[in-house]
C-alpha positions as CSV (number, residue, x, y, z in Angstrom):
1,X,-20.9,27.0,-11.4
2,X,-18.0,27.0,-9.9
3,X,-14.6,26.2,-12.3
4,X,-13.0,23.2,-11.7
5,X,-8.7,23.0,-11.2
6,X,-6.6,20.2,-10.7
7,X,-3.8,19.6,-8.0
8,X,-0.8,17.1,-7.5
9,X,0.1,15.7,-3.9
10,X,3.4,14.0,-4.3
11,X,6.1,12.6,-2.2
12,X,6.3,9.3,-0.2
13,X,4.9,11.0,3.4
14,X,1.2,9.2,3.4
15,X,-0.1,10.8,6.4
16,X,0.1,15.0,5.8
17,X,-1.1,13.7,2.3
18,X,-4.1,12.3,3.7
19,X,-4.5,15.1,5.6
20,X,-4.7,17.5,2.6
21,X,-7.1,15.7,1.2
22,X,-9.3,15.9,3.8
23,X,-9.1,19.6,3.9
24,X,-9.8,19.4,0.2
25,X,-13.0,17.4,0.8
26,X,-13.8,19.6,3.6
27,X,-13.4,23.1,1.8
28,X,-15.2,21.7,-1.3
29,X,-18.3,20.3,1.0
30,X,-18.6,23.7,2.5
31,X,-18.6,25.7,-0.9
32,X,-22.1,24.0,-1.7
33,X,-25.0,23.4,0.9
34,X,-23.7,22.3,4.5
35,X,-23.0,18.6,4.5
36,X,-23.3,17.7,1.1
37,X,-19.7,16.2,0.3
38,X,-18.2,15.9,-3.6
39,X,-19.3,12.7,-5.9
40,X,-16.1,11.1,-4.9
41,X,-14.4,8.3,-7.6
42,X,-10.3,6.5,-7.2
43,X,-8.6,5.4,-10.0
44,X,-5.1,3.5,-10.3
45,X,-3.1,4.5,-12.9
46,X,-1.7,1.1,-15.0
47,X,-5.5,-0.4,-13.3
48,X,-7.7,2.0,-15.5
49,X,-6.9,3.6,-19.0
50,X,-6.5,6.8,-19.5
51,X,-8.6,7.6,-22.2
52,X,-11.5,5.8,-19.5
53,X,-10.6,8.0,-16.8
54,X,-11.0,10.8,-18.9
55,X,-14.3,10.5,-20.4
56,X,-15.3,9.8,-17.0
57,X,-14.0,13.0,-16.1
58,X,-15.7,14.9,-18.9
59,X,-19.1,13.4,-18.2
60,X,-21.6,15.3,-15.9
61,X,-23.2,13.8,-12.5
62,X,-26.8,13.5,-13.1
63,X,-27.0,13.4,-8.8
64,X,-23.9,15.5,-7.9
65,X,-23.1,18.9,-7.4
66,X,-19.7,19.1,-7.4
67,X,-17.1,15.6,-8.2
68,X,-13.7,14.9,-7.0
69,X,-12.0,12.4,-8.8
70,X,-8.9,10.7,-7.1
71,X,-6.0,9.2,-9.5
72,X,-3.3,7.3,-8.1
73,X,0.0,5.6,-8.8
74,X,-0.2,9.1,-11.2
75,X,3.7,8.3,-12.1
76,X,2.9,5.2,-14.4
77,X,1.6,7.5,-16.5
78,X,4.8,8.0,-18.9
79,X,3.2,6.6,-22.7
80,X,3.1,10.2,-24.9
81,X,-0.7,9.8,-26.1
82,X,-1.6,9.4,-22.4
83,X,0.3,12.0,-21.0
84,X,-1.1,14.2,-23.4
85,X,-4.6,13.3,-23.8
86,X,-4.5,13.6,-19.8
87,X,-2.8,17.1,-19.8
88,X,-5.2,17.8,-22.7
89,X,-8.3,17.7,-20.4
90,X,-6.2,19.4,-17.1
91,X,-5.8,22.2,-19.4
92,X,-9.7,22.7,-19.3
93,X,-11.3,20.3,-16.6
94,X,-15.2,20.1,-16.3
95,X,-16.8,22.9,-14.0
96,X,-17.7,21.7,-10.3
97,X,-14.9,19.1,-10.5
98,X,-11.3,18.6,-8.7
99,X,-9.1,16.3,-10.0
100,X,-6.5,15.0,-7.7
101,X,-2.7,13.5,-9.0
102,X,-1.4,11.3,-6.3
103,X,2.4,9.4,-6.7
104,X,4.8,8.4,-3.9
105,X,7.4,10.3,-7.1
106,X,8.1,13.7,-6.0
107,X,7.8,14.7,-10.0
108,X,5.4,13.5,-12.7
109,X,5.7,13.3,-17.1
110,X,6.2,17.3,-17.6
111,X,2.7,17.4,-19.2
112,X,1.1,16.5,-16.5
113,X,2.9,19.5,-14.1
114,X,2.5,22.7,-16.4
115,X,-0.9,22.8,-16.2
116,X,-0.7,23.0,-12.4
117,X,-0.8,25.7,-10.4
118,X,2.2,26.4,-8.0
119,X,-0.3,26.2,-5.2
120,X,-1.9,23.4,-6.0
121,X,1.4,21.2,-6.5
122,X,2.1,20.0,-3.0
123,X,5.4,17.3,-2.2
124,X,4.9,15.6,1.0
125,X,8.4,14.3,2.1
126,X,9.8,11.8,4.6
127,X,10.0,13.8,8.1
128,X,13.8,14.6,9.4
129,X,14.1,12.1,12.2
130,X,14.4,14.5,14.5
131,X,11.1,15.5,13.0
132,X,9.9,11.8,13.7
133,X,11.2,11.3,17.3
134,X,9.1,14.6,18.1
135,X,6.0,13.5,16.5
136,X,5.9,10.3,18.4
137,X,6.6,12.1,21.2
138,X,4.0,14.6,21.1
139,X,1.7,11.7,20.3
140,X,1.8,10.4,23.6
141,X,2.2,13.6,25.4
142,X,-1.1,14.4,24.0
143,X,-2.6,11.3,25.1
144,X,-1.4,11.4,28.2
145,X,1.5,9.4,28.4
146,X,5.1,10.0,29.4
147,X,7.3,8.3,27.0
148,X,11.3,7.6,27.1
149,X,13.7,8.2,24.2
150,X,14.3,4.4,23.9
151,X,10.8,3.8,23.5
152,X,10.4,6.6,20.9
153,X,13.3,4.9,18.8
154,X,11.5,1.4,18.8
155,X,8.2,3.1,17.9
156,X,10.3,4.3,14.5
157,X,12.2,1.4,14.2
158,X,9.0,-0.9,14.3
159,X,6.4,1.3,12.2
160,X,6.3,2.3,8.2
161,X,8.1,6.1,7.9
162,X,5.4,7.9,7.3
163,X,2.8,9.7,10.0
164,X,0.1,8.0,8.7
165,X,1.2,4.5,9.8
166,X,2.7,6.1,13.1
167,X,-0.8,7.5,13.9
168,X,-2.7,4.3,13.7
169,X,0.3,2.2,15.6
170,X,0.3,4.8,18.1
171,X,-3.5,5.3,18.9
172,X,-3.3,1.2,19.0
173,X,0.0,1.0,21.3
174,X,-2.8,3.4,23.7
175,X,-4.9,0.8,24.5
176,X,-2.5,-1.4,26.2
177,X,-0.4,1.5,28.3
178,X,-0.3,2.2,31.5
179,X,-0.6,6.6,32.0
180,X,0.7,6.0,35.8
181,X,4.0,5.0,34.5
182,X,6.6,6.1,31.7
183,X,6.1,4.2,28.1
184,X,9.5,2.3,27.9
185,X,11.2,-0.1,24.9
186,X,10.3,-3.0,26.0
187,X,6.7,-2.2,25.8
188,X,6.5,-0.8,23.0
189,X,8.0,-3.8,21.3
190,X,5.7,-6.1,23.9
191,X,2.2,-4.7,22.9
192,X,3.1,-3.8,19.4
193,X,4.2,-7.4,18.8
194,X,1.0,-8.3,20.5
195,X,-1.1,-6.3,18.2
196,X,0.6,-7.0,15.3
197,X,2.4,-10.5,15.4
198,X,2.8,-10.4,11.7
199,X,4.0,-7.4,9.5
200,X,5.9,-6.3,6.7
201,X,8.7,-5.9,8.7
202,X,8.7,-9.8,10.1
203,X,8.7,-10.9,6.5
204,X,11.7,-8.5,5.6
205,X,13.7,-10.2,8.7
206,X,12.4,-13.4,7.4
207,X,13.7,-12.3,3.8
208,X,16.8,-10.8,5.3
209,X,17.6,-14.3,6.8
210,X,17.3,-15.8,3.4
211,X,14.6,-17.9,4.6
212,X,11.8,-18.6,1.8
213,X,9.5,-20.9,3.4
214,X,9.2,-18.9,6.6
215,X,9.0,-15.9,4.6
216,X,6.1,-17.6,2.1
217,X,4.8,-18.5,5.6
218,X,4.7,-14.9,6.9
219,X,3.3,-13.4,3.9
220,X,-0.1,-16.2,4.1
221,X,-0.3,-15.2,7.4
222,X,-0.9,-11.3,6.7
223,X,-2.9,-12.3,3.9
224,X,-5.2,-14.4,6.3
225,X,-5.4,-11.5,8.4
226,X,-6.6,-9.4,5.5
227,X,-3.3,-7.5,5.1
228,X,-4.2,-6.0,1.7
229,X,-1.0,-6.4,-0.9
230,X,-0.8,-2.5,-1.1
231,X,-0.3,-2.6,2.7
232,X,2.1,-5.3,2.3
233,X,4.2,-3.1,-0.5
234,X,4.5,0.2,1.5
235,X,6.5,-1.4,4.3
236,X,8.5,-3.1,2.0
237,X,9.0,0.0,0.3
238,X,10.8,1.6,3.5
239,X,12.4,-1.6,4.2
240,X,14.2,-1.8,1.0
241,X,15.1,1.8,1.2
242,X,16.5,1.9,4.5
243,X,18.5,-1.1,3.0
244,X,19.7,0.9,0.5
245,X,20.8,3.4,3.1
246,X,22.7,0.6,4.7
247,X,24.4,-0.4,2.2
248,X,25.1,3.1,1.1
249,X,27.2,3.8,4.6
250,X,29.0,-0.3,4.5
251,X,30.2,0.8,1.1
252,X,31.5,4.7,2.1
253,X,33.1,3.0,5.5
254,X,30.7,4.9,7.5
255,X,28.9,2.0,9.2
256,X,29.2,4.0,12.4
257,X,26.3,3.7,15.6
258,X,26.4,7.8,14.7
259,X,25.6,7.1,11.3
260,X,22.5,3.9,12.3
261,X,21.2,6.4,14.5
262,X,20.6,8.8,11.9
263,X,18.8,6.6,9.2
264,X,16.5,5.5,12.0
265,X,18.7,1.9,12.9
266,X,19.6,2.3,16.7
267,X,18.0,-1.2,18.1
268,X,20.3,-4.3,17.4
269,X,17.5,-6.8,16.3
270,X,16.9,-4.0,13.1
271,X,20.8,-3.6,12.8
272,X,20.8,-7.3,12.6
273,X,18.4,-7.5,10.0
274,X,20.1,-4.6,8.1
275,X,23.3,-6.5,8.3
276,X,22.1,-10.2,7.5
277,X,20.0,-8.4,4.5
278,X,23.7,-6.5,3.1
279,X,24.9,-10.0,2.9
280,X,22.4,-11.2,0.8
281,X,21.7,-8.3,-1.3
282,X,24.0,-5.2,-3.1
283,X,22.5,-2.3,-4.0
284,X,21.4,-3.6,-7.5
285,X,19.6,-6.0,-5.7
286,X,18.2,-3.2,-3.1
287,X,16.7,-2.2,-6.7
288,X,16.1,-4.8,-8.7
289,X,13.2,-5.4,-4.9
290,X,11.9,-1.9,-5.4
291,X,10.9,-2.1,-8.7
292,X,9.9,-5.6,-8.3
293,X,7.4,-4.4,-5.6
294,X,6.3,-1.3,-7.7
295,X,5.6,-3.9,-10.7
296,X,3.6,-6.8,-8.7
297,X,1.6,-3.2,-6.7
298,X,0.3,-2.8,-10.4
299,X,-0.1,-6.1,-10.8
300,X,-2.2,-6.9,-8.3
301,X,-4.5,-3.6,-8.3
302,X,-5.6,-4.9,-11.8
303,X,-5.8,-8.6,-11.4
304,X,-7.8,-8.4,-8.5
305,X,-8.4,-10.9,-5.4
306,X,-9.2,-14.0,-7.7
307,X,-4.9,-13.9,-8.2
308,X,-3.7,-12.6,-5.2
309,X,-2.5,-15.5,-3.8
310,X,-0.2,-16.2,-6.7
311,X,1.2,-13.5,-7.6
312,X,2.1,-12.6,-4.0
313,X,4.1,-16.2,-4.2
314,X,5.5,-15.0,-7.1
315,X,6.3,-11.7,-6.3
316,X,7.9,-13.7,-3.5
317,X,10.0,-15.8,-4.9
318,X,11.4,-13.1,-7.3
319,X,12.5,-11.5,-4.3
320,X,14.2,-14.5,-3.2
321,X,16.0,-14.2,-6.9
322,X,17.3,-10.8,-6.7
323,X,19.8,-11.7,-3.8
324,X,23.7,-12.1,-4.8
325,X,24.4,-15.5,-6.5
């Protein structure tokens, strides 16, 4: 049998995450008879206790060969009995079985880390923009396409910052373009409006603007269209961190078109947003949003569709409350 080990993959960049852990599925497949893949089970942290996810892992697969077990939102774990009851069973996990740590947080309790190897502790970060701009570009190079700088710039202005939203908004911006002639702004904000006439970046302009019921109107829309909340979250996430940005450079004095184009805000409907969102919100409230989505993403993993509606209203409307009096 072979021993089992246990890895983190931190750090907000979803798609090179999800690309390790194919490669993880794919080394651990071949190390037992050709395509037989690992017992696979996903937790949430703050969904399922610890001392459950534990005893899970220290219980054999009568039908498996080998088990990977998947824990996410791995930073909620903070309480000292969990962290160490968790750490207790890293220390010695079950042969034939990977567990996997996964947190947007580039660090976890200190427990949880020292029983890590060093190369099995991977932080996946935000891409440079730089690093971004070529990306896309490659993307449709590879494709196929020729693409112009101004149509790069909406791509990132109008898709989630991480590659694994940029993948899937760029395979679907493919089936609309044209290979004979260069990809340009305005259709890239045509067809990706097309595809996608609601998003969490609508319902930020709409909560930028200050305007609840067309915001409440937004969000039922996404949620008709099967937008699951944790989707939802992640582009709020970026949103309210590239706010915080923004307010970061309109309090230093820096609120330069240099200094926009740099945090990835070079189109003037996004600077508009940006700028109507400052006026409603300072960075307290930038924070009070970001740990009010973090909360209701917990929320809503563990009180399941039955509530979803609901608490979405409500998570909502306390988003609508953390604005400047």
């Amino acid at each position: 049998m072979a021993a089992g080990y246990c890895c983190l993959f931190l750090g907000p960049e979803l798609g090179k995450k999800q690309d390790a852990l194919n490669e993880l599925r794919q080394r651990l497949a071949k190390a037992k008879a050709p395509g037989a893949p690992p017992e696979e089970t996903v937790f949430y942290a703050g969904e399922t206790g610890v001392p459950e996810m534990t005893a899970t892992f220290r219980n054999g697969s009568l039908f498996a060969d080998s088990r990977l077990f998947l824990v996410k939102n791995a930073e909620t774990i903070k309480k000292k009995e969990e962290v160490e009851l968790l750490a207790s069973y890293m220390a010695v996990p079950q042969d034939d079985t990977v567990l996997v740590l996964f947190s947007e947080a580039t660090s976890l309790a200190r427990g949880l880390e020292n029983g890590v190897s060093r190369e099995n502790r991977k932080v996946f970060y935000e891409l440079f923009e730089s690093q971004k701009t070529q990306w896309v570009a490659d993307f449709f190079r590879r494709e196929g396409f020729r693409i112009d700088a101004g149509a790069v710039e909406t791509v990132l202005e109008l898709v989630e910052n991480n590659t694994e939203a940029l993948r899937r908004e760029c395979s679907r911006l493919t089936l609309f373009l044209d290979k004979n002639r260069p990809v340009g702004a305005g259709d890239v904000e045509k067809w990706l409006s097309h595809s996608r006439e609601e998003s969490s970046f609508t319902l930020f302009s709409r909560i930028a603007g200050g305007d609840f019921s067309r915001a409440l109107e937004s969000l039922h829309t996404l949620l008709a269209a099967r937008e699951t909340p944790p989707g939802i979250f992640a582009g709020l996430v970026w949103c309210f961190r590239k706010l915080r940005d923004y307010l970061f450079l309109a309090a230093s004095g820096t609120l330069s078109d240099f200094e926009l184009r740099k945090i990835g805000l070079s189109a003037p409907k996004a600077r508009d947003d940006y700028a109507r969102a400052a006026r409603r919100y300072d960075p307290a409230g930038a924070d009070a949003c970001l740990a009010l989505t973090a909360e209701y993403d917990i929320l809503l993993r563990s009180a399941g569709a039955p509530f979803e509606s609901i608490l979405m209203d409500l998570y909502l409307y306390k988003i609508f409350g953390a604005a400047k009096a």
